[in-house]
C-alpha positions in Angstrom: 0.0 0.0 0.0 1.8 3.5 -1.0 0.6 6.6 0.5 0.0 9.7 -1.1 -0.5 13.2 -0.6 -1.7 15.8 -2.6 -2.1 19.8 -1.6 -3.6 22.5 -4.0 -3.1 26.4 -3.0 -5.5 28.9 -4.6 -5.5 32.7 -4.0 -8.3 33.7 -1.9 -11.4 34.9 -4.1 -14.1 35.0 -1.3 -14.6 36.8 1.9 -17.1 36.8 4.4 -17.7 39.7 6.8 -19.2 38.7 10.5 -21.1 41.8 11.8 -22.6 41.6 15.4 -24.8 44.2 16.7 -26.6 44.0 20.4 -29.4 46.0 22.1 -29.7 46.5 25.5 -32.7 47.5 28.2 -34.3 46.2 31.4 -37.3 44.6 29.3 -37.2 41.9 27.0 -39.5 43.3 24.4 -37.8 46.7 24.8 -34.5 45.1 23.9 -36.1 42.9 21.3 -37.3 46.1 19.6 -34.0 48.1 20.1 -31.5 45.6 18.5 -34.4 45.2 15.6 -33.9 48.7 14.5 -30.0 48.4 14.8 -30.1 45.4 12.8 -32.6 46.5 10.0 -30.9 50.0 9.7 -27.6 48.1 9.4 -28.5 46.1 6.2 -30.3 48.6 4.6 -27.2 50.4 4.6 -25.3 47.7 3.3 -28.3 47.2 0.7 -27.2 50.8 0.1 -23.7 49.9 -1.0 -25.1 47.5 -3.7 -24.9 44.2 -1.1 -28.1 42.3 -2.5 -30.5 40.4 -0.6 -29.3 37.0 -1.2 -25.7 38.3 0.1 -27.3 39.1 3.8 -28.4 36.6 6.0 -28.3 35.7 9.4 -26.3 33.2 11.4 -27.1 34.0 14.9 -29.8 35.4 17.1 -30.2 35.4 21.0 -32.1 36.9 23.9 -30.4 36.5 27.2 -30.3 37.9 30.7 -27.4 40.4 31.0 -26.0 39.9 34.6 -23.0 41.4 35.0 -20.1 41.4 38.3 -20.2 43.3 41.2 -16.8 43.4 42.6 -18.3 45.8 45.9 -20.8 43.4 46.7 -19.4 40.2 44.9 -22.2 39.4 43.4 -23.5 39.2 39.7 -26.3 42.2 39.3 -29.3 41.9 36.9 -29.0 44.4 34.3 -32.0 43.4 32.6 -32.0 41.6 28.8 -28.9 41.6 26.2 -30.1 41.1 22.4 -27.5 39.6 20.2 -27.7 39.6 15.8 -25.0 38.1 14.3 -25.3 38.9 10.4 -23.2 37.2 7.7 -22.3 39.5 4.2 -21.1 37.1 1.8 -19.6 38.5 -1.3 -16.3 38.2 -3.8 -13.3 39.0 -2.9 -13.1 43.3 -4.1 -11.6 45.7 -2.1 -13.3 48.4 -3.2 -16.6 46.7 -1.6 -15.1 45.1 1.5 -14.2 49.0 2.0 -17.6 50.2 1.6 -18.7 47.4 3.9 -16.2 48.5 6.7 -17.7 52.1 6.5 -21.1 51.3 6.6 -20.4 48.9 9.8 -18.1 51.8 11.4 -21.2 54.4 11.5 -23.6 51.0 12.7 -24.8 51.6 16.6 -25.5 48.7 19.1 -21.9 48.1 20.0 -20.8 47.2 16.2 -17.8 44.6 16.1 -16.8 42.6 12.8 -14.6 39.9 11.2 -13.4 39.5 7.7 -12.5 36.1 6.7 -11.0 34.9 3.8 -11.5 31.7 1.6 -12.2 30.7 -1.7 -15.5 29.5 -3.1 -15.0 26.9 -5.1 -14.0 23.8 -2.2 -14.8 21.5 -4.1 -12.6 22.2 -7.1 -9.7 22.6 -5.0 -10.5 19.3 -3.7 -10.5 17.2 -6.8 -7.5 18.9 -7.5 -5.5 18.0 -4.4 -6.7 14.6 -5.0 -5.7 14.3 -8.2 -2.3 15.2 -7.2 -2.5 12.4 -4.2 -2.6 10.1 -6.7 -0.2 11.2 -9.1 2.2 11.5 -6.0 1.6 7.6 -5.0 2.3 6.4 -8.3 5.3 8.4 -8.2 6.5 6.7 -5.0 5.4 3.4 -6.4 7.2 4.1 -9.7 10.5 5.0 -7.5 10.0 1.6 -5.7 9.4 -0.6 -8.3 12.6 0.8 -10.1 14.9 0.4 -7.0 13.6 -3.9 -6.9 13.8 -3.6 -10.3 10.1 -4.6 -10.9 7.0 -3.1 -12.9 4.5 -1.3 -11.7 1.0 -2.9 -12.3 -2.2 -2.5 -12.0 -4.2 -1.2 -9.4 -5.6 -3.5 -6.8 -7.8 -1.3 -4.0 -7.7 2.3 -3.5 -8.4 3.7 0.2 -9.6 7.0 0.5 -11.6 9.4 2.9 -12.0 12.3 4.1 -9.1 13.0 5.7 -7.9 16.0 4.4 -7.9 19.2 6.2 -11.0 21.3 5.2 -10.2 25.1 3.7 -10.3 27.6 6.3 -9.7 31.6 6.2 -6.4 32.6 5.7 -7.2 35.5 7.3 -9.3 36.5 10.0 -9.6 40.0 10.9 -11.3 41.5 14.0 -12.5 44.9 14.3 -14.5 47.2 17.1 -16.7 49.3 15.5 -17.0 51.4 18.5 -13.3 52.4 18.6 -13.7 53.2 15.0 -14.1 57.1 13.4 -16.9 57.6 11.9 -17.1 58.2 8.4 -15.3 57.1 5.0 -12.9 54.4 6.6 -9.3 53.9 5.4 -8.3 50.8 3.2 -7.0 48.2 5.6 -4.9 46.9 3.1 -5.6 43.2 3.6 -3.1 40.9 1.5 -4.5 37.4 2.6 -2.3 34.3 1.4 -3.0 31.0 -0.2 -5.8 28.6 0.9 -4.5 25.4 1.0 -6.0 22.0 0.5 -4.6 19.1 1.2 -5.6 15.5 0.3 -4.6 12.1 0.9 -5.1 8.4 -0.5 -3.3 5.2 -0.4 -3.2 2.8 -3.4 -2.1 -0.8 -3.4 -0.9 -2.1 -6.8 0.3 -5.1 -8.5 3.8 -5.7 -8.7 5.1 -7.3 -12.0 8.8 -8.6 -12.2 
């Protein structure tokens, strides 16, 4: 059985930007309301900047008590009900728009923090491609071994594969406060992500021929 490994690098072509926005007040429906506004103001701004529908969605949305620590009294104090949105903008990699994006979230209210991530869209491509070279690279080994006993390489008996290989993941992953940023046209944060790299592996038994 020869092991082989196969890893395929692409440039990043796709980015995600994580924007969570909160509301606060001593009654639920009160902080229900308040974060609502936040949250409906925040993507009609983006919907502003050309972001379309399908673009925006949500990936996270929770209603919680909002204790927070005394350190007088030692105790935790109820400060009523903390409303959480957690919206997703999903768009090709362009500068230019990520830019936009970053503005529009900088002049956002209800504690406004983000994270850009990078990846590329197509996984799956870049999968069959790192398999492809997994194989290529076990019959390479098996060629090198078959020279060295001085045998022929035959045909393929079994193939083991799975899923082994480690999944793309962003490159990059930027974290910004909204809160700590000026308002207004924001500055190009020069992001320069690297590769994403897939990598794949398989192990091939074949029939040895002298």
């Amino acid at each position: 059985m020869i092991s082989g490994q196969g890893t395929y690098a692409a440039s990043p072509d796709w980015v995600k930007v994580t924007v969570s926005v909160e509301g606060k007040n001593e009654a639920f429906n009160l902080a229900f309301d308040q974060l609502n506004q936040i949250s409906q103001k925040l993507q009609q701004a983006l919907k502003d900047q050309g972001i379309k529908n399908d673009q925006i969605f949500t990936s996270n949305y929770q209603i919680e008590k909002d204790f927070q620590y005394n350190p007088t009294t030692r105790k935790n104090e109820d400060m009523g009900f903390l409303a959480k949105h957690q919206i997703n903008v999903e768009i090709p990699l362009n500068n230019d728009q990520l830019k936009k994006i970053i503005t529009t979230v900088s002049n956002t209210e209800g504690n406004a923090r983000l994270t850009v991530s990078f990846s590329i869209k197509d996984l799956e491509s870049a999968r069959n491609k790192a398999l492809t070279l997994a194989v290529q690279d076990a019959k390479a080994k098996a060629l090198t071994i078959c020279k060295a006993a001085n045998l022929s390489l035959g045909e393929i008996k079994q193939i083991d594969y799975g899923q082994t290989y480690s999944r793309p993941v962003p490159y990059a992953s930027v974290t910004m406060d909204a809160m700590k940023m000026d308002r207004g046209a924001y500055s190009d944060p020069g992001f320069n992500p690297k590769d994403i790299s897939v990598t794949e592996n398989v192990n091939i038994l074949y029939n040895l021929e002298k």
